[in-house]
C-alpha positions in Angstrom: 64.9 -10.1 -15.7 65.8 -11.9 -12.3 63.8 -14.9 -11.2 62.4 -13.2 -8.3 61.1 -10.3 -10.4 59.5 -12.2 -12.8 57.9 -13.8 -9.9 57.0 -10.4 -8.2 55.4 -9.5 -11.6 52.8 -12.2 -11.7 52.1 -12.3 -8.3 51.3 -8.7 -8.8 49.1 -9.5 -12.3 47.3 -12.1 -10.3 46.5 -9.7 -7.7 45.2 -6.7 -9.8 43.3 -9.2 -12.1 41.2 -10.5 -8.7 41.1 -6.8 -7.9 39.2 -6.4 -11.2 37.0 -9.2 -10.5 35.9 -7.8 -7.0 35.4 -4.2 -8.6 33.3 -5.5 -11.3 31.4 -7.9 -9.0 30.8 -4.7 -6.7 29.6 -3.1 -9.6 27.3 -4.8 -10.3 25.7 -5.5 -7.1 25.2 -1.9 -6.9 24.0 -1.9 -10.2 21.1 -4.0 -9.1 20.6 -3.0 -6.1 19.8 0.2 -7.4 17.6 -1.3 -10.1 15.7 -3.0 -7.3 15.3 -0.1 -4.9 14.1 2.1 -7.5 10.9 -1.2 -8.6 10.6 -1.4 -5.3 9.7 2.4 -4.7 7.4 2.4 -7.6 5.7 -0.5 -6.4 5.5 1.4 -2.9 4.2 4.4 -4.2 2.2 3.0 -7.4 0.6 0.2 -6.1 -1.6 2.4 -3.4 -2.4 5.1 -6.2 -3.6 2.5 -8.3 -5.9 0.3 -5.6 -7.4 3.8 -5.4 -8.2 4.1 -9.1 -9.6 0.5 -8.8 -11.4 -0.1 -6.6 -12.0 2.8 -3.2 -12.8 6.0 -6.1 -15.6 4.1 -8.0 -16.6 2.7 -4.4 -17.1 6.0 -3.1 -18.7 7.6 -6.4 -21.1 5.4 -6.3 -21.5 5.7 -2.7 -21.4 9.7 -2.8 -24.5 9.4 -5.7 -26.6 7.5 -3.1 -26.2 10.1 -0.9 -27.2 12.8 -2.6 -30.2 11.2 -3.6 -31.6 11.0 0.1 -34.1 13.8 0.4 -33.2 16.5 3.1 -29.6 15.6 3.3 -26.8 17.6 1.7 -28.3 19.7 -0.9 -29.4 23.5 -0.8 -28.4 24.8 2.6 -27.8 28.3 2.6 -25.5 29.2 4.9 -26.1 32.7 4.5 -29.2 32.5 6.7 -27.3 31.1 9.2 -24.3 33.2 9.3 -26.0 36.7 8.6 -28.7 35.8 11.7 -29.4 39.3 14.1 -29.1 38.3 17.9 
């Protein structure tokens, strides 16, 4: 093997071994990333569902009960009356 070769040789080994390193580095940061788009998406979609669960849907049950104790509202309409009127 001819001086020159052997140098071509591990000029090329040190190039495909930083190669390697950049590939796995990008790897990994798409590894990651993905891991932290897919919390962040939970947290986008999960964290709304669950304020609703705590606090606005027994907020609003409540609310809805006290509403439909008040005398005259809500209740028995009958819309029948209403609709099946002769003019």
């Amino acid at each position: 093997m001819e001086p020159n070769d052997k140098e071509l040789l591990e000029r090329t080994y040190r190039l495909a071994r930083e190669n390697n390193k950049m590939i796995h580095s990008m790897r990994r940061q798409a590894f990651w990333g993905f891991v932290f788009k897919i919390i962040l998406y939970a947290i986008f979609i999960g964290l709304p569902i669950w304020l609703y669960f705590q606090y606005l849907a027994p907020t609003l049950g409540s609310l809805l009960e006290v509403y439909s104790q008040i005398p005259g509202v809500g209740g028995d309409f009958d819309f029948s009356s209403y609709f099946n009127r002769e003019e």
